[in-house]
Each structure stands twice: as C-alpha cells, then as structure tokens.
PAZAPA-4460 file (N, C-alpha, C; in steps of 0.05 Angstrom, whole numbers, plus 32768, in hexadecimal, padded with zeros to 4 digits):
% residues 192
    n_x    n_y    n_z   ca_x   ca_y   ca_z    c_x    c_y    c_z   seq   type   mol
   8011   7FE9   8000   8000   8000   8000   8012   8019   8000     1      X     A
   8011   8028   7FF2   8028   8042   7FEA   8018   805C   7FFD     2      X     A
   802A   806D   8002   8024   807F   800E   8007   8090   800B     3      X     A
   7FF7   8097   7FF4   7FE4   809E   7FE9   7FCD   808C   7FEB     4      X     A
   7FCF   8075   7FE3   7FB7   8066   7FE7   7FB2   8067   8012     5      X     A
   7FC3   8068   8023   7FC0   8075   8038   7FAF   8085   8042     6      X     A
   7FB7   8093   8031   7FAA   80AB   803F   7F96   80B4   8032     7      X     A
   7F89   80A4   801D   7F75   80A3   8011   7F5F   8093   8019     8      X     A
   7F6D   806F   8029   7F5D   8066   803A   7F57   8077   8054     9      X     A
   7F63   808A   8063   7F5B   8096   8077   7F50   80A8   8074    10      X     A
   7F48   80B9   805A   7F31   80C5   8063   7F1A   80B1   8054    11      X     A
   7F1C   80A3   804B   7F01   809F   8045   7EF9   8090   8064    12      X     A
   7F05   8084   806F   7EFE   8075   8084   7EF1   808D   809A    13      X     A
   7F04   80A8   809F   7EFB   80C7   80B1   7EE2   80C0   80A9    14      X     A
   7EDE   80C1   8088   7EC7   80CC   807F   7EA7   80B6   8085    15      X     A
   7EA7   80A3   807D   7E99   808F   8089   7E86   8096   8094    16      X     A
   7E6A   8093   80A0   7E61   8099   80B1   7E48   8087   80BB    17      X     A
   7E45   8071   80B8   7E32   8059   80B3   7E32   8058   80D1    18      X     A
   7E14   804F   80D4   7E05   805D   80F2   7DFD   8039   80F5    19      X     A
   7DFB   8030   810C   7DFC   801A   8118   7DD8   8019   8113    20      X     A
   7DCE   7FFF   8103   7DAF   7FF2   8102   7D9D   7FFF   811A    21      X     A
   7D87   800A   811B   7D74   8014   8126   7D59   7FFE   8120    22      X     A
   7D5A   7FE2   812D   7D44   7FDA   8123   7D42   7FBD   813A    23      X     A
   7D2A   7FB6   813D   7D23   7F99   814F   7D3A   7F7B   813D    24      X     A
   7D4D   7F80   812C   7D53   7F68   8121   7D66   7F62   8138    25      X     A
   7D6B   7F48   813F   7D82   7F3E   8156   7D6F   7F4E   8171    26      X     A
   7D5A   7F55   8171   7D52   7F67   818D   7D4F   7F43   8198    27      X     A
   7D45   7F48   81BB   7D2A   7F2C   81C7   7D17   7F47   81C7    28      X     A
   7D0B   7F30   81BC   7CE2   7F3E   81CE   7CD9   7F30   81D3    29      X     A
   7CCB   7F37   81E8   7CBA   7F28   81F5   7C93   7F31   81EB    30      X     A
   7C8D   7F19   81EB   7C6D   7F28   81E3   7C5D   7F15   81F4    31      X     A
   7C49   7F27   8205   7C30   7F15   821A   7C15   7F1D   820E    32      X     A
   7C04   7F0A   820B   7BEC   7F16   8204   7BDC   7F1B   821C    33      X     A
   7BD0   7F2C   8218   7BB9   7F33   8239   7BA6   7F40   8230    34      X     A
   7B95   7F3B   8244   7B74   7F41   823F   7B69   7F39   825D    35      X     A
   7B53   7F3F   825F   7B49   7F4E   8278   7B4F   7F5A   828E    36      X     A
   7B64   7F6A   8282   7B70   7F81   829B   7B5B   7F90   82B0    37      X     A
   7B64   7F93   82C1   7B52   7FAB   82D5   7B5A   7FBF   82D0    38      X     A
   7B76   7FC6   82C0   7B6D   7FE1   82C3   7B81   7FE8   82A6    39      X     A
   7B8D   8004   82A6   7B9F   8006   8284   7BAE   8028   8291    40      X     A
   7BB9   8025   8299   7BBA   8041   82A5   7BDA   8048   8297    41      X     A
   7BEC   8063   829D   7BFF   8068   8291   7C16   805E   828E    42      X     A
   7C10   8044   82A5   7C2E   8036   8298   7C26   801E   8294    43      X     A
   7C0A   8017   828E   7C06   7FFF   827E   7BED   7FF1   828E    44      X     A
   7BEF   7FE5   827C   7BCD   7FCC   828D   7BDB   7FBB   82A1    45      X     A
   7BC9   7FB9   82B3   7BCB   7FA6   82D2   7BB4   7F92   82D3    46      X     A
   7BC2   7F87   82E7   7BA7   7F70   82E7   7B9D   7F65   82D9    47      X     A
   7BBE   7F5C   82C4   7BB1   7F4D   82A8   7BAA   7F25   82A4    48      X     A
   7B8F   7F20   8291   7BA0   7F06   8295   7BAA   7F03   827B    49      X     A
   7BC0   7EE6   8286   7BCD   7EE9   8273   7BC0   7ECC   8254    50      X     A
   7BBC   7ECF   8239   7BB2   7EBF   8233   7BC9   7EBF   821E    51      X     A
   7BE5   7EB8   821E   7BF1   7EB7   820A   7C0C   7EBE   820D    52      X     A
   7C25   7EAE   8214   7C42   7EAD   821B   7C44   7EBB   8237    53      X     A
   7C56   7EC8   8243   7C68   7ED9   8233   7C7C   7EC1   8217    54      X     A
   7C86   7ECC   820B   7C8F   7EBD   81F3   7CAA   7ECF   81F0    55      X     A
   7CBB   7EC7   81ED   7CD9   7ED3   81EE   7CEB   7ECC   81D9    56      X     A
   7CEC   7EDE   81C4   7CFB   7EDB   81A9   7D14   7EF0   819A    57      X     A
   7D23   7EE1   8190   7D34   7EF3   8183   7D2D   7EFF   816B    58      X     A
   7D28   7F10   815C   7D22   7F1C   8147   7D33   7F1C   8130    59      X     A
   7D26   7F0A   811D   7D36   7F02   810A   7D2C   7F18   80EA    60      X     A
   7D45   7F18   80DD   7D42   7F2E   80CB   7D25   7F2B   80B5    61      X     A
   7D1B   7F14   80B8   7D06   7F18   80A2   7CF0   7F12   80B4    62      X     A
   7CF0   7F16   80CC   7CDA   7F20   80DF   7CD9   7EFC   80F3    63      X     A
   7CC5   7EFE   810C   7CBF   7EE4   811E   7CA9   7EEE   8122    64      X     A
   7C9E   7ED5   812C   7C7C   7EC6   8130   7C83   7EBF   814B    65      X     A
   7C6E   7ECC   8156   7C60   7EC9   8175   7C42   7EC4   8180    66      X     A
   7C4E   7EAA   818E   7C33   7E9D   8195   7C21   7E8C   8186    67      X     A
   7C0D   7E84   8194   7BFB   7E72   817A   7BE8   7E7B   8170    68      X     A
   7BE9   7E76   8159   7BC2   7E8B   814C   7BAC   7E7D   815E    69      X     A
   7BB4   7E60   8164   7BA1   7E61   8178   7B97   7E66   8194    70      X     A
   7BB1   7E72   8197   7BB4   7E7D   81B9   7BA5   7E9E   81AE    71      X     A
   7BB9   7EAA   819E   7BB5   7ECE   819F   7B9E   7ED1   818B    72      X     A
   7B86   7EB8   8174   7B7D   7EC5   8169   7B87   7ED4   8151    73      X     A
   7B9D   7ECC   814A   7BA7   7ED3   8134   7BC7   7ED7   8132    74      X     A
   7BDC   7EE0   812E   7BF4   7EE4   812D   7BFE   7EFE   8130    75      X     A
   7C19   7EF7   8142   7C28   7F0F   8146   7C3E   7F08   8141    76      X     A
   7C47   7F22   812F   7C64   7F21   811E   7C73   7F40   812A    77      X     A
   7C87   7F3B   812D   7C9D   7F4D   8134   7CB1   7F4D   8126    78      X     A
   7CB1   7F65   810A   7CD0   7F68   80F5   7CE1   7F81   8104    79      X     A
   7CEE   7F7F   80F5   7D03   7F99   80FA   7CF9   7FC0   8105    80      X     A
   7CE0   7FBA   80FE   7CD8   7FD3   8104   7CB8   7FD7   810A    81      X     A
   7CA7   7FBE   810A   7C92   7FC0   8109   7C7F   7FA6   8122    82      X     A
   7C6D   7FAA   8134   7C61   7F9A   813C   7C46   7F8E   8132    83      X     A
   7C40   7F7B   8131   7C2A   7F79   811C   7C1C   7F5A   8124    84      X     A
   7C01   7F69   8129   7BEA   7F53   8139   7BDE   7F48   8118    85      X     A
   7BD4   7F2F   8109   7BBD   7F2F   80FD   7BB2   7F12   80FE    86      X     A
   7B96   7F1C   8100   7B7D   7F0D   810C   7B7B   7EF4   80FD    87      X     A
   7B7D   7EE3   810A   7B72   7EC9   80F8   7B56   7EBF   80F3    88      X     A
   7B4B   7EC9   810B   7B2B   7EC2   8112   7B2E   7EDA   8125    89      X     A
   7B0D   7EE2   8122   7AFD   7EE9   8129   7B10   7EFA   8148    90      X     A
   7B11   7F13   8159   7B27   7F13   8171   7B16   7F30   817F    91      X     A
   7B26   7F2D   8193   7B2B   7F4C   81A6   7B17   7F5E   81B1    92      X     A
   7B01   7F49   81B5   7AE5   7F4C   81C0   7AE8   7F57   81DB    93      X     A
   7AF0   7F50   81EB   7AF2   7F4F   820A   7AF4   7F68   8216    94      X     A
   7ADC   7F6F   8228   7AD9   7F8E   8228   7AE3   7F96   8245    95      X     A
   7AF8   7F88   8252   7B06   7F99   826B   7B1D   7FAE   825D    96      X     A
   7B2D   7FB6   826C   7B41   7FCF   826F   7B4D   7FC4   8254    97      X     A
   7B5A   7FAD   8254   7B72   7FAE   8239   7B74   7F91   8230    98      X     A
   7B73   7F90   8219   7B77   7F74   8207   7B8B   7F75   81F3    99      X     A
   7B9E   7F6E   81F7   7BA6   7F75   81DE   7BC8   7F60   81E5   100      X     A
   7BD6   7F73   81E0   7C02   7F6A   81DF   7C13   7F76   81EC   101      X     A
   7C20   7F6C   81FA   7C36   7F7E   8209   7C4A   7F69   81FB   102      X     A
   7C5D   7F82   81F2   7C7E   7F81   81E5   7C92   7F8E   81F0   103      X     A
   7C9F   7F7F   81FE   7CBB   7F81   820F   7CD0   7F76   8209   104      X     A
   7CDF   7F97   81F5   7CF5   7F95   81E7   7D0C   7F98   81FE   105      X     A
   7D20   7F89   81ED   7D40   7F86   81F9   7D53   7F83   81E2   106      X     A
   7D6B   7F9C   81E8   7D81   7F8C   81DC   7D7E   7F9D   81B8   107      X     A
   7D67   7FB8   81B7   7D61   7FD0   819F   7D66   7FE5   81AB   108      X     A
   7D73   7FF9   819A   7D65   8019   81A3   7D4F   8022   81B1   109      X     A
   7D4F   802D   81C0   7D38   8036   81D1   7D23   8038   81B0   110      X     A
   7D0D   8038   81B4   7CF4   803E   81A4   7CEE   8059   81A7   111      X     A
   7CF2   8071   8199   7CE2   8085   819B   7CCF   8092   8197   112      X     A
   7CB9   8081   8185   7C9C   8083   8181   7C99   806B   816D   113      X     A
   7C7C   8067   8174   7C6A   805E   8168   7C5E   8060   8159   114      X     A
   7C4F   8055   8149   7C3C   8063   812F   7C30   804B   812D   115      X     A
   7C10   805B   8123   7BFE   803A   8113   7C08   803A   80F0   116      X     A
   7C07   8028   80E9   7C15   8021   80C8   7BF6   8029   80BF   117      X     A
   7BF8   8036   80A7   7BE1   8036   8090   7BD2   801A   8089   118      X     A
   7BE2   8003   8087   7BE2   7FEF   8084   7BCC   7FE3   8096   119      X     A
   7BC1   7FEF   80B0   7BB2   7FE1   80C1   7B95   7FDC   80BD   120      X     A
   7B82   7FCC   80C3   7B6D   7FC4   80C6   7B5D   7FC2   80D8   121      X     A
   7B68   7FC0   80EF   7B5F   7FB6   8107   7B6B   7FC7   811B   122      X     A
   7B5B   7FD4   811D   7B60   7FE7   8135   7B72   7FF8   8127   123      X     A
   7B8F   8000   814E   7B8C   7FF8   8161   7B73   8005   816E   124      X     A
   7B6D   7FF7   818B   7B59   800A   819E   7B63   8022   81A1   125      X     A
   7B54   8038   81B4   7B57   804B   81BC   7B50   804E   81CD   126      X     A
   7B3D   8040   81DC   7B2C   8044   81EC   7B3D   8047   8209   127      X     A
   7B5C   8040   820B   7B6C   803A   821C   7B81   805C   821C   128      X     A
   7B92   8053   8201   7BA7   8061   81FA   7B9A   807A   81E4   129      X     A
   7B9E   8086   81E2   7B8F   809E   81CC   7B96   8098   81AE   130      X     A
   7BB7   8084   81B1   7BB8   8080   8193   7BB7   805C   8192   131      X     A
   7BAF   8050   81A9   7BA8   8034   81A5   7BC4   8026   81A7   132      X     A
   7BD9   802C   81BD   7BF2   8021   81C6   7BF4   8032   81D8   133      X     A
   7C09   8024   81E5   7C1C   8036   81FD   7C3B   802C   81FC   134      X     A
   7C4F   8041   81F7   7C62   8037   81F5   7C74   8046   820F   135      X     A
   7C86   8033   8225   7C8B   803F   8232   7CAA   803A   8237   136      X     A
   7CB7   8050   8241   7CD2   804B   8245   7CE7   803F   822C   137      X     A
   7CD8   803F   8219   7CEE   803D   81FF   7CE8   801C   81FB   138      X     A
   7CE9   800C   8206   7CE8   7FFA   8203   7CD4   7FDE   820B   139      X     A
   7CB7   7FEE   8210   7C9A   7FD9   820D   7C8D   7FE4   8206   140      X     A
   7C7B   7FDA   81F3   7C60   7FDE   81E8   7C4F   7FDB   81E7   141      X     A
   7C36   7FDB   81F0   7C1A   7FC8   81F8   7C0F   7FCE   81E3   142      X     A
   7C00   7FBE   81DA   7BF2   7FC9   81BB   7BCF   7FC5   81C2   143      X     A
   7BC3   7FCF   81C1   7BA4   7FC9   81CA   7B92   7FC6   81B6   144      X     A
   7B80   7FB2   81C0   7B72   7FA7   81AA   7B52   7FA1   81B5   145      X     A
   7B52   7FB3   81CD   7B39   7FB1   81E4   7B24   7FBA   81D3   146      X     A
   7B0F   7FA3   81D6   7AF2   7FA6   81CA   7AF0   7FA9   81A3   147      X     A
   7B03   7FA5   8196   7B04   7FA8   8176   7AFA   7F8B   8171   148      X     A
   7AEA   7F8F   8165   7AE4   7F73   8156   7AF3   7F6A   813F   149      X     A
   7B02   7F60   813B   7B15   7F63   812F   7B0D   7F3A   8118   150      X     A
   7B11   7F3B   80FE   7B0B   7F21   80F0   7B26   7F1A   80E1   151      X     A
   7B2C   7EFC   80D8   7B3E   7EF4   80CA   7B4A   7F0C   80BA   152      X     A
   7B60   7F0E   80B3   7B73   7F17   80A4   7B6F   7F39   80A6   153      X     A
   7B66   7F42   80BF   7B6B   7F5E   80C6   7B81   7F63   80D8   154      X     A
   7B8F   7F79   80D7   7BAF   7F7A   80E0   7BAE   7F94   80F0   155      X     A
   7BBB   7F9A   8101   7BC9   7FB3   8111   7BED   7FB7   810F   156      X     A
   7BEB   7FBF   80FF   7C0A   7FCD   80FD   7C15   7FE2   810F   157      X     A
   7C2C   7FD9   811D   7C2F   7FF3   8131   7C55   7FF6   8122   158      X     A
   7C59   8017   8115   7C70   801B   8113   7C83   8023   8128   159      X     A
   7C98   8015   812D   7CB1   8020   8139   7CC0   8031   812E   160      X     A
   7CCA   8047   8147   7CDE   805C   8135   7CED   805B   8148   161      X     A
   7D0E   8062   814A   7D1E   8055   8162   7D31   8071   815D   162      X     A
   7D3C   8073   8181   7D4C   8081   817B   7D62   8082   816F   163      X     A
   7D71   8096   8169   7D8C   8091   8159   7DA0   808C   816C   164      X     A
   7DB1   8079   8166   7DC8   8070   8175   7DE3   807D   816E   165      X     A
   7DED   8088   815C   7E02   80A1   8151   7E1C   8084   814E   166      X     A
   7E16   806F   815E   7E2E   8056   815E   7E35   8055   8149   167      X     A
   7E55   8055   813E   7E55   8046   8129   7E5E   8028   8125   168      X     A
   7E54   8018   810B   7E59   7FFC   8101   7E7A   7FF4   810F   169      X     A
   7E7C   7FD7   811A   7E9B   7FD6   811F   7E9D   7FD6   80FD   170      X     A
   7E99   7FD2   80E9   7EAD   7FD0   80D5   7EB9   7FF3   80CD   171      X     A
   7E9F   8008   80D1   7EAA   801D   80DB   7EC3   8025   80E0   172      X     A
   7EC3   801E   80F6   7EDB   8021   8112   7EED   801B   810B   173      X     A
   7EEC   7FFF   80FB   7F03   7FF8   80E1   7F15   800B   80D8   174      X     A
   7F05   800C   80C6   7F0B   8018   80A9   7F1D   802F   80BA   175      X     A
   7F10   8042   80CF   7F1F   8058   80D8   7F34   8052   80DE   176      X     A
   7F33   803C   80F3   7F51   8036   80FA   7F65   8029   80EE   177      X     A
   7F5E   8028   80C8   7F77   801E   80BA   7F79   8031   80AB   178      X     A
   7F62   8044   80AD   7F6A   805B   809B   7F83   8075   80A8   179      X     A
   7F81   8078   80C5   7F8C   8081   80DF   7FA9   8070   80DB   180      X     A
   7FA9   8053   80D9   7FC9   8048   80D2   7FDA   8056   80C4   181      X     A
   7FC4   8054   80A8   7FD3   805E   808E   7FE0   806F   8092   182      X     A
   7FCF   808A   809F   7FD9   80A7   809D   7FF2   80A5   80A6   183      X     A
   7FF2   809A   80C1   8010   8090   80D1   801D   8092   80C4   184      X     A
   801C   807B   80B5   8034   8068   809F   803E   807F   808B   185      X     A
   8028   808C   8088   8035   80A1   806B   8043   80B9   8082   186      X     A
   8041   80BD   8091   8042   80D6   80A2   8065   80CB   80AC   187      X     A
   8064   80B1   80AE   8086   809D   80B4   8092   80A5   809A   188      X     A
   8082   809F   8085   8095   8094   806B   80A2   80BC   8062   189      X     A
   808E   80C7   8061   808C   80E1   805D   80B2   80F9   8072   190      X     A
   80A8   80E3   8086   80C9   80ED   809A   80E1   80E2   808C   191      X     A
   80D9   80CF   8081   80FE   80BE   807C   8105   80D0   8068   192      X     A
***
C-alpha cells in the first residue's frame, strides 16, 4: 500500500458515517395476551388475566409468530419495526378495562413513538388509550383491542419509530482505525 492510497483510505474511513440498525431484528420480546383487566390506567392494565404466553422470542429478520391462533384468536407477528395482531376468527369481544397485547422489548433502541399503520382494519380500541396503545418507558407496548369485534383476516398494525443511537457499525470503527494507520505510515514514510 504506497503512501497515497493511505491517506486516501483514511479519509474515506473519517468520512464514513453508517449509524448502528434502529429496529426489533436480534431484539427478545416478550408478548402476553390479556383480557379482563380491572382496570387500564397510565402505566398499563392490572388485574389482568392472562389467556396467552408470556411467549419469549428473538426477532428474526423476516419477522416471528407468537402464540397460537388458537390461544390469541388469530396471530401475532413482530418484524423489525412493526407489531401486528390479525384475526383468524371472529375476536376482542370482552368488555372489561383491556383486551388486547403486552410487548416487552429487550436488547432495541428505546422506541420513541408509535403509530397505527394505514394498513389496519381492526381497530385499535380507544376506549382505553386515545390512540388505542400505550407505550411506556421506551420499551413496552400494550396494544388494545377492548370490545372491537374484530373477524378473520382483519389486522392492527402498530408502527415503531426508535430512537437514534449516533453508534457506529464495528466495521465502521474499522475502516477508521486502518484509515488512522495509514496516515501514520505516510506521516513515517514522509520523515525519512
């Protein structure tokens, strides 16, 4: 490697700036289904029962399945950025405080909001949360589904938006620190 290609690897490496994945892939979540809470208050429903895991998964890049359609009434999928209930039969009748999903992330960016996807059908409720979730402390989400009558192949999409982590990629960190060599080396060769 000659003096120039050096210092040509080091700045492109300075230059670099590739921001570390912002998304549930490699996250655990945990997802519980619950329904007939006593109550749904600001940091979540109490007095739930439980009809469905907790269920504890790693998040794989082309998304995971939680629970049984015949436990939750339909399927819950968790991808990289999105939570997502859809009905197999007939669901989410049950008219106490909260019916619906609690998602307890580990191991992502804190979550910094939520959103319902355009994509949805089914719901969420409101009757609980004003936008039909509660997301708290960055990292759980209850998704409510209290009193919707909800039929086969209707869905609730809830978007994740996560904070930014500024980390960069180790291959990153790399690249800097052979681009950082180079300069050395030419900055040596440059004295003799």
């Amino acid at each position: 490697m000659n003096a120039t290609s050096c210092v040509l690897a080091g700045i492109v490496a300075l230059g670099a700036s590739a921001v570390a994945r912002a998304d549930l892939v490699g996250a655990t979540v945990t997802v519980t289904g619950e329904d007939q809470c006593s109550s749904a208050g600001a940091t979540g429903p109490a007095g739930c029962f439980i009809f469905g895991g907790p269920e504890t998964k790693v998040i794989a890049s082309g998304g995971t399945t939680f629970l049984s359609p015949a436990i939750a009434n339909g399927i819950v999928t968790v991808n990289g950025d999105q939570l997502i209930y859809e009905a197999t039969q007939f669901c989410c009748t049950a008219p106490p405080a909260f019916n619906g999903f609690e998602f307890q992330i580990a191991g992502a960016p804190a979550i910094a909001s939520v959103s319902v996807d355009p994509s949805t059908t089914l719901g969420p409720a409101t009757n609980n949360y004003p936008d039909g979730f509660l997301l708290l402390g960055g990292n759980t989400v209850w998704m409510d589904l209290n009193g919707l009558n909800g039929n086969a192949d209707q869905k609730t999409v809830l978007n994740l938006t996560f904070a930014s982590t500024g980390v960069p990629e180790p291959g990153t960190l790399g690249l800097a620190a052979l681009g950082l060599a180079g300069i050395g080396v030419f900055r040596r060769l440059r004295r003799r």
